[in-house]
N, C-alpha and C positions, 0 to 999 in steps of 0.2 A: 485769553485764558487757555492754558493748557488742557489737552484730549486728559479723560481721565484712564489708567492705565488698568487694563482688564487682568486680572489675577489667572494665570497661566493656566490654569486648573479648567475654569470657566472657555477658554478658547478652544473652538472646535478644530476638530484635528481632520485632514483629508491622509486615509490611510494611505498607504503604499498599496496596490493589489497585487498578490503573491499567484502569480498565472501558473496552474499545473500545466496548461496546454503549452504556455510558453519552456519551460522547462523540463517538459516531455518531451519536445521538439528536437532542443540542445541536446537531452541525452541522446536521443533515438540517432541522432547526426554521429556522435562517436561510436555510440555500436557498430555502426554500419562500417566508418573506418577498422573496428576491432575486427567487426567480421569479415573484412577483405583479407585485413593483416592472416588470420588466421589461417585464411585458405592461399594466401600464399605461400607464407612459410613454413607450416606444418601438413598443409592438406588438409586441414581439417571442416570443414561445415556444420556449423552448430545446428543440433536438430530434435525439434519440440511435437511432443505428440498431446494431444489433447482429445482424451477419452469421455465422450458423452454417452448416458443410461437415458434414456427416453426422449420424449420430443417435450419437453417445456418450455417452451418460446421464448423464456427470458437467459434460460442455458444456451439454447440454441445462438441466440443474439449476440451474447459474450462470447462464446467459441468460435463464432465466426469473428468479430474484430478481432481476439487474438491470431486467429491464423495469417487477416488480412494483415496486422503489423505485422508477424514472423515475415512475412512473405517479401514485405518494401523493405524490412533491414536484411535480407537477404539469407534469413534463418529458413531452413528446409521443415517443414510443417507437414504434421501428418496427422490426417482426423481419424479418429472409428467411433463410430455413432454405431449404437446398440440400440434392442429393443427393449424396452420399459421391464419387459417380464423376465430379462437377463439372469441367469440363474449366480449367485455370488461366487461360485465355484468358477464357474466361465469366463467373469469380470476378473477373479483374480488369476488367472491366466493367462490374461491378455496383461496385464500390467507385468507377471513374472515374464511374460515375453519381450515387454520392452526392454526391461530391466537387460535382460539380453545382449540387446539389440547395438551393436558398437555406432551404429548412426543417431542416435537416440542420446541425445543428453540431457533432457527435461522433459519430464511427466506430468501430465497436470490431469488428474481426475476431477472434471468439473462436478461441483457440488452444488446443492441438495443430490444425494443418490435415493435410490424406489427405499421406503421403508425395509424392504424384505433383506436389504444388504445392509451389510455391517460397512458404514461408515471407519468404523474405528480401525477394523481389522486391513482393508484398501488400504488407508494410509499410513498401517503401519508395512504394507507390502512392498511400495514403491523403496527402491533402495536410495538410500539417504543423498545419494553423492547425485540424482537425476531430480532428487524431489524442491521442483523450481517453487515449487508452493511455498516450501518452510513450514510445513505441517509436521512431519515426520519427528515423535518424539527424541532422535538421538538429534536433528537441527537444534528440537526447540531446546533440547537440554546442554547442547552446544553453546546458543545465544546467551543462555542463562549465565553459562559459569564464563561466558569468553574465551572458551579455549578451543583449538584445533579451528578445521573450514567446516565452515556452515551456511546453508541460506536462510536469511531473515524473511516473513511474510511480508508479502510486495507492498501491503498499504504500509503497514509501518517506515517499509523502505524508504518508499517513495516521500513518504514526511520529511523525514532527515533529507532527503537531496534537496527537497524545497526549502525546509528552512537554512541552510548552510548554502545555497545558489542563490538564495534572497538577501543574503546578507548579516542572516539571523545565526548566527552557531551558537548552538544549545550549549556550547563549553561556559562555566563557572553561571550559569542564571538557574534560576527555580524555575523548572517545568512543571506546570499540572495536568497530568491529563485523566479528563474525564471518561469515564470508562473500563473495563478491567477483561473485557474479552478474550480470547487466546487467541483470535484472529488481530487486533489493534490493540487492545489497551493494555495487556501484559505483555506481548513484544517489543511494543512500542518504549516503555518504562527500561526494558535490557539495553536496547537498545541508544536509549537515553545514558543510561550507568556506566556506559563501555569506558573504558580507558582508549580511544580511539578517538578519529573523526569523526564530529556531527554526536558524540558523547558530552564524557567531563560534566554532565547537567546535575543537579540537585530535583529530585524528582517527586514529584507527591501524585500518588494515584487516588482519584476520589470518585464515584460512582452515585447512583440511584438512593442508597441509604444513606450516603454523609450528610448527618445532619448539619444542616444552614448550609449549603454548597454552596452558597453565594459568596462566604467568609471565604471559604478556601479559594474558591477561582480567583479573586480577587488578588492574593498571596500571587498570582503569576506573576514573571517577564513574556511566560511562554504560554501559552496557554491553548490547550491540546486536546476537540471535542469529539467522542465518540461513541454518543449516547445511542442513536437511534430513534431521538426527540424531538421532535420539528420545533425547530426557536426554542428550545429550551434554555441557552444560555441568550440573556439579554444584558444590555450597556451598563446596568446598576450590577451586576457579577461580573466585570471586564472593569481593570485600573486602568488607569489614565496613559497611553505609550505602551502597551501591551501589546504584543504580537500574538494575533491568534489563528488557530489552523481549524477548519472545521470538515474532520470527517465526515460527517455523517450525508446522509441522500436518503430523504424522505418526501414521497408523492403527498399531497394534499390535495382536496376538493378544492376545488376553485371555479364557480360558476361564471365569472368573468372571461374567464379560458377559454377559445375553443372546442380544444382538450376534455375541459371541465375538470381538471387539476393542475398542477402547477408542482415544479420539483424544489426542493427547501434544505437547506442544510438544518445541522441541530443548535446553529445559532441566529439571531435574530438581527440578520446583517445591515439592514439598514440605519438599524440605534448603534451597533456596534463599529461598524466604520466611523463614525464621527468620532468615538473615545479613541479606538485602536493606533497605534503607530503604524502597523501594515494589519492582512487580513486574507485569508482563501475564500475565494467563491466559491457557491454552489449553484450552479453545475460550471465547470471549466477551471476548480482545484484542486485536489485530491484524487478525484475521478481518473484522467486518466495517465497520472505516475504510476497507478496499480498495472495494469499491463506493461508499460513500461518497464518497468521493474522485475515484471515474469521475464523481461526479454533479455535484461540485465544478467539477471541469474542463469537464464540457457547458456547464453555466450560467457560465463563464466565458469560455466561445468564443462563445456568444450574445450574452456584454454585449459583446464586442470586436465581432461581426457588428455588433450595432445602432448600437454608435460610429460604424462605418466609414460606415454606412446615415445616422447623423446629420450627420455631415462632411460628404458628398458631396451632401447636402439644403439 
């Protein structure tokens, strides 16, 4: 008697794992060839300055791993650490300095800044052509429309390299992503629409209020979370062969821990890898393409610097 034949639907699937770390790696190796090339043939040395306001330990944390990668891809890194009561007049000063500065091609004011400073006005100070963030409203309305150079924000970046170096290119499928942030989920969406590479996608942005989110994620190929939700998306909102990216990094109690927490994306990865075609972890996907990405954009302001420096020669 013949096995009886299990409805393709019903068969459990072993995702792909989509490695930021791995992928991070691969990029970080050609920077480093970009940024040899550079200081050979132009002279030039790409160089990233990263301005910290206070001591907050989790600022403090990140601006030290950025300097320490600036450092291994051979990018010239410069800190200034301020004090908490920095007067806003002072901070933007030191930013019109860099701004300056012809060693200087990437700025990056680490954020949360102290209440008492204008967030808004810092970044509109940093001049567009240094601001490796992609904050700066002439980038973000650069991305928007697709025209002239711009830099994109590094998490969104780093998405498209992951899905497009996994095998995944967002060209002609339905992307949803969850989310609508100006940090992820509205760059993310331009980014998606480009007429370019790791573009061409059919995009649906759905968030917190779309009623029944489960109807629309479902609707993905692609499917794209950056709620700030711990397991918010689970296996019954994810189609069957779905490739899914999960921004988010959310801490949770977890008394079994050490710790006494445990870190989480905002999807529910162990019901979701069995539906998924492939899948990002959390922690060791998304995570660290985001500096990566800052390091992308330095050494990409530097080869425009040294154009402009060859032109005018």
């Amino acid at each position: 008697m013949p096995w009886p034949v299990v409805p393709r639907h019903h068969q459990p699937m072993t995702a792909q794992i989509i490695s930021g770390r791995e992928i991070a790696e691969e990029i970080r190796a050609e920077l480093q060839e970009r940024v040899a090339s550079l200081k050979e043939e132009s002279g030039v040395t790409p160089g990233l300055a990263t301005v910290l306001v206070g001591e907050d330990p989790a600022s403090q944390m990140y601006v030290g791993m950025k300097n320490k990668a600036a450092a291994a891809m051979g990018i010239h890194s410069r800190q200034i650490t301020l004090p908490a009561d920095t007067p806003h007049d002072e901070l933007l000063g030191v930013v019109e300095g860099l701004n300056a500065d012809p060693d200087i091609h990437g700025i990056l004011v680490q954020l949360p800044l102290p209440d008492h400073i204008d967030e808004g006005a810092i970044i509109e100070a940093i001049a567009p052509a240094k601001d490796v963030d992609g904050f700066h409203p002439i980038n973000v309305g650069r991305l928007a429309t697709d025209s002239g150079d711009f830099f994109a924000p590094c998490t969104p970046s780093g998405v498209i390299e992951m899905l497009v170096r996994s095998g995944h290119d967002p060209s002609g499928k339905h992307v949803v992503v969850v989310g609508r942030s100006n940090i992820v989920g509205r760059p993310l969406a331009s980014l998606l629409m480009r007429k370019a590479p790791g573009g061409n996608a059919t995009v649906t942005v759905a968030h917190s209020r779309t009623p029944d989110l489960g109807a629309v994620t479902r609707e993905a190929d692609i499917l794209i979370v950056a709620m700030g939700r711990p397991e918010m998306i689970t296996a019954d909102m994810v189609r069957d062969g779905a490739v899914v990216i999960d921004v988010g990094t959310n801490r949770v109690d977890d008394a079994t821990r050490e710790r006494g927490y445990r870190v989480c994306g905002d999807v529910l990865f162990d019901e979701v890898k069995e539906k998924a075609a492939a899948i990002s972890p959390v922690p060791g996907g998304v995570g660290p393409m985001t500096i990566t990405m800052l390091l992308a954009n330095t050494v990409d302001s530097a080869a425009r610097a040294g154009a402009r420096v060859g032109a005018a020669t």
